[in-house]
mmCIF file of the C-alpha atoms, coordinates in Angstrom:
data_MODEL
# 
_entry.id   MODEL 
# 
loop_
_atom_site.group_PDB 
_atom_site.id 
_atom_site.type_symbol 
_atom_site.label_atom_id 
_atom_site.label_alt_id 
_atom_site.label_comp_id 
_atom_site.label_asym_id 
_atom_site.label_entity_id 
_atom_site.label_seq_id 
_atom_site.pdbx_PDB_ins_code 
_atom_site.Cartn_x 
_atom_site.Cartn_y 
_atom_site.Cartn_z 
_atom_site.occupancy 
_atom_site.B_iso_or_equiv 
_atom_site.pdbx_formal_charge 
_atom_site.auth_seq_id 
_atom_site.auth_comp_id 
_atom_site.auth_asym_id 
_atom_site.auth_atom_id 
_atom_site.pdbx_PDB_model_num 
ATOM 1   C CA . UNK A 1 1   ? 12.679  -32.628 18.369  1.00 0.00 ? 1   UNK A CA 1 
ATOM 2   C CA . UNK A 1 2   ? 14.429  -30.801 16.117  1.00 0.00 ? 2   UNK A CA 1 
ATOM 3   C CA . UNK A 1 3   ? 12.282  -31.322 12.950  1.00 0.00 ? 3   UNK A CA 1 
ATOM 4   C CA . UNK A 1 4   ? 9.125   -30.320 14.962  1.00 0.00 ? 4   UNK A CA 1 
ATOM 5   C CA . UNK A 1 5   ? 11.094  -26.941 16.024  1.00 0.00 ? 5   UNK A CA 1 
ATOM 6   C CA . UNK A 1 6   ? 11.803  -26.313 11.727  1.00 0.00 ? 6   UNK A CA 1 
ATOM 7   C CA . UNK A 1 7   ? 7.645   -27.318 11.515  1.00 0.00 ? 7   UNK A CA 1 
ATOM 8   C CA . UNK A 1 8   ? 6.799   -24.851 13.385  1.00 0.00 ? 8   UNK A CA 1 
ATOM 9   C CA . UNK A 1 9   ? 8.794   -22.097 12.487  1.00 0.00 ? 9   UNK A CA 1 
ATOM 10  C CA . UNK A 1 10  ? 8.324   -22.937 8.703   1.00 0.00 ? 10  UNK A CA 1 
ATOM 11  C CA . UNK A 1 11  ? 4.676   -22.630 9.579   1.00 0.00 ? 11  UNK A CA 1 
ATOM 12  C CA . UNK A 1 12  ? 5.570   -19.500 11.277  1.00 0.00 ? 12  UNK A CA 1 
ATOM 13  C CA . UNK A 1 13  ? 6.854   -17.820 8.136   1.00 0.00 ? 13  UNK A CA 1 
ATOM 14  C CA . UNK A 1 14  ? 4.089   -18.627 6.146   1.00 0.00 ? 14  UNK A CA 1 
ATOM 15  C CA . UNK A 1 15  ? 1.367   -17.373 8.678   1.00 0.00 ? 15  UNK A CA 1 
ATOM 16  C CA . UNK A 1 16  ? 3.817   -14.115 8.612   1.00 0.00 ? 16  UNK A CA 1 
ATOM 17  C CA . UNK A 1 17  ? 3.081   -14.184 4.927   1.00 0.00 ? 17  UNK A CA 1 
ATOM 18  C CA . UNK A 1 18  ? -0.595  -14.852 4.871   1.00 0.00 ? 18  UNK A CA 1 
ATOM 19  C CA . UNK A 1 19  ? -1.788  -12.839 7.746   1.00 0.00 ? 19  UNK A CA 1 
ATOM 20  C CA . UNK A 1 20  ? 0.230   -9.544  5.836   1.00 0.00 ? 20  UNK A CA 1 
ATOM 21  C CA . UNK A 1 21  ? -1.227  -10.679 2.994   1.00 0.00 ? 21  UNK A CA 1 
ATOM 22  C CA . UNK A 1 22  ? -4.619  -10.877 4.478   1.00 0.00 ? 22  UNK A CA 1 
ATOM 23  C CA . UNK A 1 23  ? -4.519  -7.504  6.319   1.00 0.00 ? 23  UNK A CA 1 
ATOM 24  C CA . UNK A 1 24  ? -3.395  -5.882  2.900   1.00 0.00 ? 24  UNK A CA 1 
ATOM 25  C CA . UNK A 1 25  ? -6.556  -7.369  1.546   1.00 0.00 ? 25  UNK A CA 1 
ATOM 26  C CA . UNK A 1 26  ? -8.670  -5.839  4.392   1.00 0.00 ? 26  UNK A CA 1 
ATOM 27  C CA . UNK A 1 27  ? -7.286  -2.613  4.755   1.00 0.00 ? 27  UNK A CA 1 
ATOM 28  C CA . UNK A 1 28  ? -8.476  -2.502  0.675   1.00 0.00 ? 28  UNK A CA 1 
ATOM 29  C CA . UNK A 1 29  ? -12.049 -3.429  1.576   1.00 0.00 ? 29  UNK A CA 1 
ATOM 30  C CA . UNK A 1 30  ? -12.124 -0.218  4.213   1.00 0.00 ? 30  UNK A CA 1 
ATOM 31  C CA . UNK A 1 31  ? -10.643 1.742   1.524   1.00 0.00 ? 31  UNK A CA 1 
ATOM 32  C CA . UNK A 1 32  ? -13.493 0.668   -0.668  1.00 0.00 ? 32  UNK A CA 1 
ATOM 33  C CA . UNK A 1 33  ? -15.923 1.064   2.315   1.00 0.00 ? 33  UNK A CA 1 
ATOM 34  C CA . UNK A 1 34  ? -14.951 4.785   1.882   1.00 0.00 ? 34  UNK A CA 1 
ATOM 35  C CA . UNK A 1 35  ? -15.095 5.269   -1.924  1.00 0.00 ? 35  UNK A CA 1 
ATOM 36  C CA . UNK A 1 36  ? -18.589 3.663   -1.886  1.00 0.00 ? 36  UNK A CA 1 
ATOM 37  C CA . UNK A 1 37  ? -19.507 5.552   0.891   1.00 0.00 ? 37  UNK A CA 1 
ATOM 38  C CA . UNK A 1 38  ? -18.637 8.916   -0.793  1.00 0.00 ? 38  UNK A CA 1 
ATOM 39  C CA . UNK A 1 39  ? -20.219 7.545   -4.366  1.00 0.00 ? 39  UNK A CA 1 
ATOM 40  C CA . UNK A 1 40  ? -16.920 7.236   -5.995  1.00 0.00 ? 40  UNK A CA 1 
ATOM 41  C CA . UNK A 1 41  ? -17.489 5.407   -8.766  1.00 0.00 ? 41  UNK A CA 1 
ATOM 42  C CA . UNK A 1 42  ? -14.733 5.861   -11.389 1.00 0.00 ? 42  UNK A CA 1 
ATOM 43  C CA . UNK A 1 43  ? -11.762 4.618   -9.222  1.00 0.00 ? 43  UNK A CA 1 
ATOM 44  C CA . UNK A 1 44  ? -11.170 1.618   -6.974  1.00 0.00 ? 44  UNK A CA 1 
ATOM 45  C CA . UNK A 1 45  ? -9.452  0.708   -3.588  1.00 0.00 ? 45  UNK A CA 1 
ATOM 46  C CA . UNK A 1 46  ? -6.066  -0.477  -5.047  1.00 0.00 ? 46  UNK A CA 1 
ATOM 47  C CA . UNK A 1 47  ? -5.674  2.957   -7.459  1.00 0.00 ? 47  UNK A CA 1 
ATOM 48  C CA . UNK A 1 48  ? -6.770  4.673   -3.977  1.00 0.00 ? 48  UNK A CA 1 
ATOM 49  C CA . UNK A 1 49  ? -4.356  3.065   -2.079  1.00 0.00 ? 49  UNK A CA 1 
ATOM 50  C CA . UNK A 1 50  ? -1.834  4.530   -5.134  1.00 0.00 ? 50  UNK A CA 1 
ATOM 51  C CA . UNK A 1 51  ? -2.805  8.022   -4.773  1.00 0.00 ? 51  UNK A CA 1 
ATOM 52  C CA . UNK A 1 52  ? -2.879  7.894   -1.227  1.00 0.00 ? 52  UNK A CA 1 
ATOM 53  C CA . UNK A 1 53  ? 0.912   6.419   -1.492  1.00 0.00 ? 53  UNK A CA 1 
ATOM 54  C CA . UNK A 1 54  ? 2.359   8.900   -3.959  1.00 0.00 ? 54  UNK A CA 1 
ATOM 55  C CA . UNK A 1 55  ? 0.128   12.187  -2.266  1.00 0.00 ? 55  UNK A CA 1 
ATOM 56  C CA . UNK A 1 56  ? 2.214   15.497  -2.582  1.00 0.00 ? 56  UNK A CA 1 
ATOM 57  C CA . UNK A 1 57  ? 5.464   13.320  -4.178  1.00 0.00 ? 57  UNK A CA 1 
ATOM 58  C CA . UNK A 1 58  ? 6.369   13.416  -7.745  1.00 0.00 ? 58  UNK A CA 1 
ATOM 59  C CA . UNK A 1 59  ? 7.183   9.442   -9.131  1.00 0.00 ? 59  UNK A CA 1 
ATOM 60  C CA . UNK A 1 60  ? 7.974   7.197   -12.019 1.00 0.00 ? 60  UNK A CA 1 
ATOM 61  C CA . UNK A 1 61  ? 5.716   4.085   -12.236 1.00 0.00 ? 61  UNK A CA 1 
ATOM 62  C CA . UNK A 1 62  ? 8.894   2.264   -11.319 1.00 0.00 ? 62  UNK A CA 1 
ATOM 63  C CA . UNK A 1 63  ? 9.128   4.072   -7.934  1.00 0.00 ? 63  UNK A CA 1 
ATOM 64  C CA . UNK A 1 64  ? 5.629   3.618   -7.581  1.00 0.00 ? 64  UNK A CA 1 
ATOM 65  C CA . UNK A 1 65  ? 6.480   -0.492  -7.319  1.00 0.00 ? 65  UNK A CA 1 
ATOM 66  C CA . UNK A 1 66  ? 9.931   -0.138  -6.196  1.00 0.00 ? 66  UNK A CA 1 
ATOM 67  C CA . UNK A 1 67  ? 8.747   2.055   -2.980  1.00 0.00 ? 67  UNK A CA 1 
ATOM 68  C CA . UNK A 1 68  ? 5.745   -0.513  -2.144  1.00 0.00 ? 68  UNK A CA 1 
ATOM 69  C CA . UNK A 1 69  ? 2.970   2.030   -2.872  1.00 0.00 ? 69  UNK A CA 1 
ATOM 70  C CA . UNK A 1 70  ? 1.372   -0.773  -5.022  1.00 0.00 ? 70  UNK A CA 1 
ATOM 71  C CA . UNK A 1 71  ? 0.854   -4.518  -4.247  1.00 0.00 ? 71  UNK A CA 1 
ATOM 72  C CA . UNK A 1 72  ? 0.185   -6.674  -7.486  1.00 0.00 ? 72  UNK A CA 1 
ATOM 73  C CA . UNK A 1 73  ? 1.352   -6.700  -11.305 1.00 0.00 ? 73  UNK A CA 1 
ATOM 74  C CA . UNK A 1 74  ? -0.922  -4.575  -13.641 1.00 0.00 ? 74  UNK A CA 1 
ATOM 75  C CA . UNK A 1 75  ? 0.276   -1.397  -12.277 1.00 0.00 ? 75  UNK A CA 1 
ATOM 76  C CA . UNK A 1 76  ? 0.550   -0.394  -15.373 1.00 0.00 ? 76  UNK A CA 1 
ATOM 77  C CA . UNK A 1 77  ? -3.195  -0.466  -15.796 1.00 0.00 ? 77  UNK A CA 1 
ATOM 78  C CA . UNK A 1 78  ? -4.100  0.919   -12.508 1.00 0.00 ? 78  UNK A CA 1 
ATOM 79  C CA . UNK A 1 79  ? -1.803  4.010   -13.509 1.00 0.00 ? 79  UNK A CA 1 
ATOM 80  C CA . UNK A 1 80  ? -3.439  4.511   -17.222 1.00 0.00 ? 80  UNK A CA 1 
ATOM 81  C CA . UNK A 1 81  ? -6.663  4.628   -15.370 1.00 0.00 ? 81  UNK A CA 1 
ATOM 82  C CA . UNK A 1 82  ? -5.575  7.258   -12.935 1.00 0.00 ? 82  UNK A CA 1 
ATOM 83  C CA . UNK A 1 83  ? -4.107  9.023   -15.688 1.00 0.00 ? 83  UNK A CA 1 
ATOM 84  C CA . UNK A 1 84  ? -7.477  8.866   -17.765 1.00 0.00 ? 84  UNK A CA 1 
ATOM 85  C CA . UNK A 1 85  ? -10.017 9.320   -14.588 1.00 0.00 ? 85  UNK A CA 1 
ATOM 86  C CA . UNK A 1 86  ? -8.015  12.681  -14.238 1.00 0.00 ? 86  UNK A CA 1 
ATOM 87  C CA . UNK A 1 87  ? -6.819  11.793  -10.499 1.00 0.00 ? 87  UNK A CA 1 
ATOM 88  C CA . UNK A 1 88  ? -2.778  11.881  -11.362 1.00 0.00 ? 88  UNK A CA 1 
ATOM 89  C CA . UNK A 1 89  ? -1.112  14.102  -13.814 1.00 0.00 ? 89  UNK A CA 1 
ATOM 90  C CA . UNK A 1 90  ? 1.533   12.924  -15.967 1.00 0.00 ? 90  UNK A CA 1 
ATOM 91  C CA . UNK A 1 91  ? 4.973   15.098  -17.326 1.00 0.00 ? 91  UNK A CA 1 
ATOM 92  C CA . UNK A 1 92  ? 7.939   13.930  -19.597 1.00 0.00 ? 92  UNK A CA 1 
ATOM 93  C CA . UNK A 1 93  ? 11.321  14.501  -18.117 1.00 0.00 ? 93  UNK A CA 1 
ATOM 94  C CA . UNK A 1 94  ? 13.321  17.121  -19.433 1.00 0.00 ? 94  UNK A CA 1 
ATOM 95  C CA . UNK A 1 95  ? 15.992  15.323  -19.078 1.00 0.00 ? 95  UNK A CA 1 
ATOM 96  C CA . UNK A 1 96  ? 15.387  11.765  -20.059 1.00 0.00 ? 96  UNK A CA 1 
ATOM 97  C CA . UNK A 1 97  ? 12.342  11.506  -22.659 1.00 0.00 ? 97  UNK A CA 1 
ATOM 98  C CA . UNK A 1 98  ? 12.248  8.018   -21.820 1.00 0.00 ? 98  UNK A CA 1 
ATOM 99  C CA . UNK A 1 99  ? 11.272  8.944   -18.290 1.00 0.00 ? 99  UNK A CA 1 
ATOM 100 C CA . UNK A 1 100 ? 7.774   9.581   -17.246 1.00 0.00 ? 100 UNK A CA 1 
ATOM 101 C CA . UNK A 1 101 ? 6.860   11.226  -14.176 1.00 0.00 ? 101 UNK A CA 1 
ATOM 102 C CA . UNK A 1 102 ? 3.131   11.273  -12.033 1.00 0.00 ? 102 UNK A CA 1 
ATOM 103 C CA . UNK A 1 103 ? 1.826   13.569  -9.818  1.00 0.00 ? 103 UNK A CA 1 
ATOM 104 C CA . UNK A 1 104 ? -1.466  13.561  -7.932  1.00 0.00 ? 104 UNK A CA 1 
ATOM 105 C CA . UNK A 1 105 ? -3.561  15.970  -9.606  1.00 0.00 ? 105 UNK A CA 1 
ATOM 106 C CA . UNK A 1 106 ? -6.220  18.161  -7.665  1.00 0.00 ? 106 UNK A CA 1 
ATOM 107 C CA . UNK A 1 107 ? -8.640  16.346  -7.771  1.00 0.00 ? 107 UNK A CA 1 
ATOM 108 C CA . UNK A 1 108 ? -6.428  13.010  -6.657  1.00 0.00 ? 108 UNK A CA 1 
ATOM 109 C CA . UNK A 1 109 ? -5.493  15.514  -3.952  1.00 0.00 ? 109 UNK A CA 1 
ATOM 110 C CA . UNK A 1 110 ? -9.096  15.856  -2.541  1.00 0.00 ? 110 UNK A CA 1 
ATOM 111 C CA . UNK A 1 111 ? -9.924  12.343  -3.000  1.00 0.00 ? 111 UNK A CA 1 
ATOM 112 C CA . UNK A 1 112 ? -7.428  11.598  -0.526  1.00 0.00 ? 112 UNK A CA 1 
ATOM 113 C CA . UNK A 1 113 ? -8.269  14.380  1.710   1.00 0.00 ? 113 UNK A CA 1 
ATOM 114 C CA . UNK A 1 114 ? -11.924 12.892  1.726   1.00 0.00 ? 114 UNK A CA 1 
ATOM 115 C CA . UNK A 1 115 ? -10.330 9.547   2.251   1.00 0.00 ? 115 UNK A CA 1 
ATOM 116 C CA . UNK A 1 116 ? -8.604  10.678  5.280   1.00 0.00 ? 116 UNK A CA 1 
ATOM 117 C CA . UNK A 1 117 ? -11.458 12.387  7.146   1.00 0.00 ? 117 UNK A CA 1 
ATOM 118 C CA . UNK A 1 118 ? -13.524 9.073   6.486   1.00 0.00 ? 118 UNK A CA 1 
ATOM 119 C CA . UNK A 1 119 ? -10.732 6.516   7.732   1.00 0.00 ? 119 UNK A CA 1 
ATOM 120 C CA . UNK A 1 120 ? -10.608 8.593   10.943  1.00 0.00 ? 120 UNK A CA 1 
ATOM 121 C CA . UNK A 1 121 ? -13.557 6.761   12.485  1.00 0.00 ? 121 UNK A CA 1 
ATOM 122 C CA . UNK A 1 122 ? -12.160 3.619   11.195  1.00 0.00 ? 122 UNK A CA 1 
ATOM 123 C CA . UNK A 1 123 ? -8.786  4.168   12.846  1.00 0.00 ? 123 UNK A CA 1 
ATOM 124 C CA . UNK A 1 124 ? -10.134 5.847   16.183  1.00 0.00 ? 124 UNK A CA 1 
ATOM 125 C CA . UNK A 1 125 ? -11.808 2.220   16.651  1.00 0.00 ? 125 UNK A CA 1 
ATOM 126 C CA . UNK A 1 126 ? -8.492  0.659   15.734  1.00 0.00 ? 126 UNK A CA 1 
ATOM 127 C CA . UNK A 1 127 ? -6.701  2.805   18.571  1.00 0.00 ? 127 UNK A CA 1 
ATOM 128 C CA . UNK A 1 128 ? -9.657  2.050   21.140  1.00 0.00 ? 128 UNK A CA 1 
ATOM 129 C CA . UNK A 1 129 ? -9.712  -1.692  20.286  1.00 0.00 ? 129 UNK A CA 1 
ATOM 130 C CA . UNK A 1 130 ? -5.860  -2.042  20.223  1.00 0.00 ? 130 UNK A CA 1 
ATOM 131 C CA . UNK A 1 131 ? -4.708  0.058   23.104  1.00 0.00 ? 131 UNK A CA 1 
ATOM 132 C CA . UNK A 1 132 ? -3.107  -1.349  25.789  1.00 0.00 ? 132 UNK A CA 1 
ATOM 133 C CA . UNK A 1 133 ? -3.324  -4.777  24.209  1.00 0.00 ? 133 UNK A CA 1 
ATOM 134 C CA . UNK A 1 134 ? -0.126  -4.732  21.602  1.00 0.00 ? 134 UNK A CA 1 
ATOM 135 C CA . UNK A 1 135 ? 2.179   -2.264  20.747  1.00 0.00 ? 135 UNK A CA 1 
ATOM 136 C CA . UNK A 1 136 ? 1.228   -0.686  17.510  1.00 0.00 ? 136 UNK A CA 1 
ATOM 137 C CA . UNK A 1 137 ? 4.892   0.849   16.751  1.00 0.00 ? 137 UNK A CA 1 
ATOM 138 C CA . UNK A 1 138 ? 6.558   -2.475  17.553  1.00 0.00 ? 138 UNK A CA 1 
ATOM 139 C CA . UNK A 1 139 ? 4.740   -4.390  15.289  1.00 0.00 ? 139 UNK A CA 1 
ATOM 140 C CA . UNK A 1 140 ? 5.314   -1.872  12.559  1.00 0.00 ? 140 UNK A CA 1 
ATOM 141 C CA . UNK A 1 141 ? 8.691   -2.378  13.562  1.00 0.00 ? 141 UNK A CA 1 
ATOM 142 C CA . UNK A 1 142 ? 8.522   -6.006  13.532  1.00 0.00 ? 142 UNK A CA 1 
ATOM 143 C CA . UNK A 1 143 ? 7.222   -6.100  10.521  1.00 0.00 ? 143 UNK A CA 1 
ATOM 144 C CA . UNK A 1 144 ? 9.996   -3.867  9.084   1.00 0.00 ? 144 UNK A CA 1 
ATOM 145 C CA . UNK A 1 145 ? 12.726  -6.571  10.111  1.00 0.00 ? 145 UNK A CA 1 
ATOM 146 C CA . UNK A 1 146 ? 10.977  -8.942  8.499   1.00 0.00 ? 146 UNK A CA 1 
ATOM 147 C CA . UNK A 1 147 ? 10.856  -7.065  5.471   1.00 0.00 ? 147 UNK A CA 1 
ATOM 148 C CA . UNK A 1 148 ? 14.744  -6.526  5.777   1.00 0.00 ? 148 UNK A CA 1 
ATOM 149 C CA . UNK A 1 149 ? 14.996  -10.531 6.340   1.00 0.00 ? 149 UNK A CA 1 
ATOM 150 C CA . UNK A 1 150 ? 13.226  -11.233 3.177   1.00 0.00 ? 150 UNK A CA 1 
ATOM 151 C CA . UNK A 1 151 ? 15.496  -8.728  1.469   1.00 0.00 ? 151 UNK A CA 1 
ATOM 152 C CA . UNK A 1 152 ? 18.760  -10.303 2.636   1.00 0.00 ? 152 UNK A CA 1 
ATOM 153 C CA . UNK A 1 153 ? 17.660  -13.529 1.828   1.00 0.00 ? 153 UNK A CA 1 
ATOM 154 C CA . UNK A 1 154 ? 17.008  -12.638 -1.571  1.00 0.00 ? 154 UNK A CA 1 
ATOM 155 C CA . UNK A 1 155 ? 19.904  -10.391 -2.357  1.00 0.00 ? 155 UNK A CA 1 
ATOM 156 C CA . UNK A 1 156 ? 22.192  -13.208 -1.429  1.00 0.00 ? 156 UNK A CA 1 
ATOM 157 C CA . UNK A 1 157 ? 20.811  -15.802 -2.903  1.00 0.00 ? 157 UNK A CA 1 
ATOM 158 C CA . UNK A 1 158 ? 20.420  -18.390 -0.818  1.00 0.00 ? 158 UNK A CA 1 
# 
């Protein structure tokens, strides 16, 4: 009895996994939905997802991973072509020279205004489809414990 109970919560944690995974992934594709939508051509859903992230905030790259505004390894990349598409400014620190810092330029700043107003109708069938069937705030809440659970796990090695 016992080792079915660890089967299926082991395949409990990995569904966890997969299905955040997986939603990631799809919230991405509506992202994309709205770039092509609009004819944005120079920029794609994950540097989107970026700008939308960082919006009015001034960052390093590092808080850019560190604060989970970006999912993936070549952030680097995805920042150079932000940087080069002319959607996030970037500034030296005055203080550390080593330090970089990125803001959302103007034009980043419109992209994700124009981003907003076309995820409405996306999110307004969300609401309509979801309400009444599961509890929107406690599964962002869930989902933050989990997050914490991972974290503890890894910061004491076990």
């Amino acid at each position: 009895m016992a080792i079915f109970y660890v089967n299926i919560m082991r395949s409990s944690y990995i569904e966890i996994a997969i299905y955040g995974e997986k939603n990631y992934r799809l919230f991405l594709d509506i992202i994309k939905k709205g770039l092509d939508s609009m004819k944005f051509a120079d920029i794609n859903a994950v540097q989107s997802f970026i700008l939308m992230n960082i919006n009015e905030n001034t960052v390093t790259v590092g808080e850019v991973i560190s604060r989970g505004y970006y999912i993936g390894s070549n952030v680097s990349y995805n920042i150079k072509k932000l940087i080069k598409n002319g959607y996030i400014n970037q500034s030296q620190s005055s203080y550390d020279k080593r330090s970089v810092y990125l803001k959302v330029s103007q034009k980043g700043l419109k992209l994700c205004d124009e981003l907003d107003n076309s995820m409405k109708k996306y999110m307004q069938v969300f609401e309509t489809k979801m309400k009444g069937k599961f509890d929107v705030n406690g599964g962002i809440n869930f989902l933050k414990m989990v997050e914490s659970m991972w974290k503890d796990i890894l910061s004491k090695n076990m």
